[in-house]
N, C-alpha and C positions, 0 to 999 in steps of 0.2 A: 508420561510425567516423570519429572525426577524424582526419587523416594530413599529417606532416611530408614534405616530399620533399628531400631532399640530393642534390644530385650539381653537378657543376662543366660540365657539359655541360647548355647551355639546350636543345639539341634533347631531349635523354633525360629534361631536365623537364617538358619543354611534353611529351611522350608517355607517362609516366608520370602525370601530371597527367591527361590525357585518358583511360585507362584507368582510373584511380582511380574518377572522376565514372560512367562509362558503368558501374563496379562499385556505384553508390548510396553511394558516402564521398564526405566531404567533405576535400578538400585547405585546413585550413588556412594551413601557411605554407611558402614553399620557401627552402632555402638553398643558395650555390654551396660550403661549404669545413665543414668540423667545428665550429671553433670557431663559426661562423654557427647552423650547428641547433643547438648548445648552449642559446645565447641564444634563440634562438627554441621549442625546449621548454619551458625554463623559463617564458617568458610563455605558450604559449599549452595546455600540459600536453595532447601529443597521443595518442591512441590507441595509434599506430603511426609511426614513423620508418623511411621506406622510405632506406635508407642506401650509396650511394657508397663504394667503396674507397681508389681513388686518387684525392689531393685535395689542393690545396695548402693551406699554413697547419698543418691539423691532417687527418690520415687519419682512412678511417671505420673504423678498430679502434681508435684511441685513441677518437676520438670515443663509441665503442660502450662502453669503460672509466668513462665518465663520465655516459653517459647512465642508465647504470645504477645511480647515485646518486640519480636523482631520483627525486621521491615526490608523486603517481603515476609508476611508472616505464613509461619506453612499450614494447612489444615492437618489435623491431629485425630489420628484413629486410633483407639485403646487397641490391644490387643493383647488378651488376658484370658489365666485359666479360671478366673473367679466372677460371679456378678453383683459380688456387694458392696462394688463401688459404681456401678452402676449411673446411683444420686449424681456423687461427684463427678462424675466424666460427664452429665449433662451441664452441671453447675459452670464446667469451665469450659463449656462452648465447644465439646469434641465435633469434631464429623461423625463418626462413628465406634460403634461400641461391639465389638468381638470376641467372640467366646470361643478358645482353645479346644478342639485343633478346632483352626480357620477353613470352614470351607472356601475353594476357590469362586463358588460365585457368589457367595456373600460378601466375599471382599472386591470380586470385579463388580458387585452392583452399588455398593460402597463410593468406590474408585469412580465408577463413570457417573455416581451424583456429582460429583466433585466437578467432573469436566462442563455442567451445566454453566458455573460461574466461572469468571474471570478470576485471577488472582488479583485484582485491586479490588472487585465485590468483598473475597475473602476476607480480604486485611481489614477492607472498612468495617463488614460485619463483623469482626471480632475485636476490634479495637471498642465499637458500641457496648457491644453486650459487656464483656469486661467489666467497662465503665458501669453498667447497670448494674451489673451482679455485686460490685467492688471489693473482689475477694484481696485478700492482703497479704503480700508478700511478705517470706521470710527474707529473702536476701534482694539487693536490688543488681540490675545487668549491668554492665559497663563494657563498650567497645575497644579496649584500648591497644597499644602497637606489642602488645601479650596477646591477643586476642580477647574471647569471654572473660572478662572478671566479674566472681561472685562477693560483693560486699554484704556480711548479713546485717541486719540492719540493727541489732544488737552492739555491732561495733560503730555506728555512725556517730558522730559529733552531732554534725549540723548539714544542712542543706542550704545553699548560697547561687540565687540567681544573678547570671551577669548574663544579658541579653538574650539570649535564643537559646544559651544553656543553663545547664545546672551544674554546682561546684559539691559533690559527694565529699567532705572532711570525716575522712574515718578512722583507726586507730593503724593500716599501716601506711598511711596518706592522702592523697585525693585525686579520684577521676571527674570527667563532666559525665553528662549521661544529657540524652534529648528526652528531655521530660519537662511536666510544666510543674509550676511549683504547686499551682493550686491543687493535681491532682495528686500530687502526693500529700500534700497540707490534707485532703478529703479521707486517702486510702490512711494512713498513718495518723489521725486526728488523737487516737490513744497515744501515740509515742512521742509527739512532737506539737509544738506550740508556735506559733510566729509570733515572730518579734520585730517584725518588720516587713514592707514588702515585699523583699529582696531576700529575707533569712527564716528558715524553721529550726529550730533548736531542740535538740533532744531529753527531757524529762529527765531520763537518766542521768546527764551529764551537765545537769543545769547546777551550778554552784553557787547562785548569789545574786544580788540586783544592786548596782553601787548609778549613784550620782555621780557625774563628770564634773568638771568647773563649770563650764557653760550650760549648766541646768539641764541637761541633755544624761538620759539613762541610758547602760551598758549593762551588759552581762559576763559572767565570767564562766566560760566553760572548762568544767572537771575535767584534768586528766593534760588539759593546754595550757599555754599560754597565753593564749588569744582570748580578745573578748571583743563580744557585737553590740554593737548599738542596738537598741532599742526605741522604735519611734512612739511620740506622745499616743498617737492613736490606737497604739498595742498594748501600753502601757496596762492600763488596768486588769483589761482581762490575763494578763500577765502575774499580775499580782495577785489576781482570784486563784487562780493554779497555783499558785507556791505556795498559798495559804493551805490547798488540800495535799501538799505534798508529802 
């Protein structure tokens, strides 16, 4: 299998690394911090991400939030000198959970669970549970000809369906992202309200509720120039929320 290695300690690289190989994988790329294996998932779409906890920049539970977007999605083993994250690493659907130093055959008996499933079991399995758990992201993923973009969703406008994708408006522009609306309308239900089929708006940045000519409502969002319609059938529950805002 192809395998990622994350950790911020180059000794627990370089021995992890040397147990992978002497297990017949291949370690394609290491990273020292989260945001690092992001970008590097994403180029090099790995089997397995042997994953770090404590890390600067971006931790490997957040990291593990995100890695889970991706498609092929890798399966994700902690690998940590601590066990009181323990909870979390089951919460977010790990493969497995290792305790510093790694013995080699507790990570080859790890390793050849893994080989039991298919990588399209994998993905589907983890896209479910995800969805059940509905843990909620800080930042949302975006693909774009940069690579990884992390948008946090503290800086989002609004979210804007136009057919098969989504339109991210955030404060230094906009990507798409392949996501549905409703599942973010579910995961982000505290940050954001619809206003329409097509649109989620952000609480934060909600500025006002004006009438058009044609008897038809808008919104104005803080911080733009732009404003979204708003259809009759969102209407109300619309106006409940600005009452508690």
């Amino acid at each position: 299998m192809d395998i990622l290695i994350c950790d911020d300690e180059p000794l627990a690289v370089e021995r992890l690394s040397r147990l992978v190989s002497q297990l017949g994988h291949h370690v394609v790329a290491t990273a020292q911090h989260g945001q690092q294996a992001l970008e590097l998932a994403a180029q090099y779409a790995p089997d397995v991400v042997l994953l770090d906890i404590q890390m600067p920049e971006m931790d490997g539970l957040e990291c593990a939030k995100h890695l889970s977007q991706l498609d092929p999605m890798p399966a994700i083993i902690f690998c940590t000198a601590y066990d009181e994250h323990a909870l979390q690493a089951i919460q977010s659907q790990a493969k497995g959970y290792l305790l510093k130093p790694i013995a080699k055959d507790d990570l080859n008996a790890v390793l050849e669970s893994l080989t039991k499933l298919t990588q399209a079991q994998i993905t589907n399995l983890e896209k479910k549970e995800l969805m059940e758990e509905k843990v909620q992201r800080q930042q949302i993923a975006a693909k774009t000809y940069r690579g990884l973009e992390l948008i946090p969703i503290e800086n989002i406008y609004y979210f804007l369906a136009d057919q098969k994708y989504v339109t991210v408006r955030h404060k230094n522009g906009s990507v798409l992202i392949d996501e549905t609306l409703k599942d973010l309308e579910q995961e982000f239900a505290d940050k954001f309200i619809r206003i329409h089929r097509n649109a989620l708006i952000s609480l934060d940045y909600l500025d006002g509720l004006e009438m058009v000519a044609s008897g038809q409502y808008q919104v104005r969002c803080r911080e733009l120039g732009e404003k979204l319609a708003v259809s009759r059938r969102h209407l109300p529950s619309l106006r409940e929320r600005m009452q508690n805002l």
